[in-house]
C-alpha positions, 0 to 999 in steps of 0.5 A: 403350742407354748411360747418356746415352740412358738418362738422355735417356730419362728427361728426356724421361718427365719433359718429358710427365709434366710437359706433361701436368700443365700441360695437365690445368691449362689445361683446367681453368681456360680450358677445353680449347679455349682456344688456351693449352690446345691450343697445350700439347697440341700441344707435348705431341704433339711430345714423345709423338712424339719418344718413339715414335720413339726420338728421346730427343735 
């Protein structure tokens, strides 16, 4: 793997580690079936997907 997909890899750890906090904060807040809350987890979906299949673009 070259230092630009290695540096895309990481970009995309950072984007769920942060999803994942924004998510943790909306449950909390307006509850984990408010639609902010699930629109976030869907989002976070599409990047843990990207993720498995290597797509680090």
């Amino acid at each position: 793997m070259g230092q630009a997909a290695e540096q895309n890899e990481w970009d995309l750890t950072a984007a769920i580690i942060v999803k994942k906090q924004e998510m943790i904060q909306l449950g909390l807040k307006y509850g984990l079936a408010d639609i902010q809350t699930v629109q976030c987890s869907q989002q976070l979906d599409d990047l843990l997907n990207r993720f498995a299949k290597g797509d680090f673009y």
